[in-house]
N, C-alpha and C positions, 0 to 999 in steps of 0.2 A: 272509718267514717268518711262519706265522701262530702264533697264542699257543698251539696244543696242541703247533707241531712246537718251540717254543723250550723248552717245558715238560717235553717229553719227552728232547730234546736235554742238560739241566741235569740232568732225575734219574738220565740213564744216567752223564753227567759224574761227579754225586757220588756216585754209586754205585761209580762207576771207584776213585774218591778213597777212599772207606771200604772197598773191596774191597784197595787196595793196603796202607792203615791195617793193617788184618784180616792180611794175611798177614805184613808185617815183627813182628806181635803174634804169633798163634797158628800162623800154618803155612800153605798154598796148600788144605790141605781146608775149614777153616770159612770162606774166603772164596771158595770155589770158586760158589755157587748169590750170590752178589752179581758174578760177575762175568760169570756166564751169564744172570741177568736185564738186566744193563746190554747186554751184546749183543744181545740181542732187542727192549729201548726201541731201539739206533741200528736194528736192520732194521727195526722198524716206521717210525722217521721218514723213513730210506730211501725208501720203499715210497710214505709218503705225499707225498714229494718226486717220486719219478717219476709218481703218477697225478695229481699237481699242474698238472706240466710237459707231459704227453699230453693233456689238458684243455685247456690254453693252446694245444698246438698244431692243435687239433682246432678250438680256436674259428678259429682264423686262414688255415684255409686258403683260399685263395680257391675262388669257385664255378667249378664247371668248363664252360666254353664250350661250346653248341652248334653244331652243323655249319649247322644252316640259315641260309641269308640273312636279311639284316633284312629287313622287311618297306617299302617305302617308301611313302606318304602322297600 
């Protein structure tokens, strides 16, 4: 995990944590926009986890074989 998705990962967390705070306080409307930005920090890290993992896969795939014979010496 690199340090932006850990970062983003923890603000959405505490965000979660102050969104929950928020409503057992005031009610589910003034914590409502803390808890649609904490969903949008996890689809970003999401997002940067899948084009992480297509990156890695893309580096490893093997080269693909040609049909011609080797050449011999």
């Amino acid at each position: 995990m690199k340090l932006l998705d850990a970062i983003l990962f923890s603000v959405a967390l505490a965000l979660t944590v102050v969104g929950i705070h928020q409503t057992m306080v005031n009610g589910i409307g003034f914590s409502y926009s803390l808890f649609m930005f904490a969903v949008g920090l996890l689809f970003w890290c999401q997002l940067r986890r899948n084009k992480a993992r297509e990156s890695i896969k893309s580096e490893t795939k093997k080269p693909v074989n040609s049909k011609k014979p080797l050449k011999k010496r």
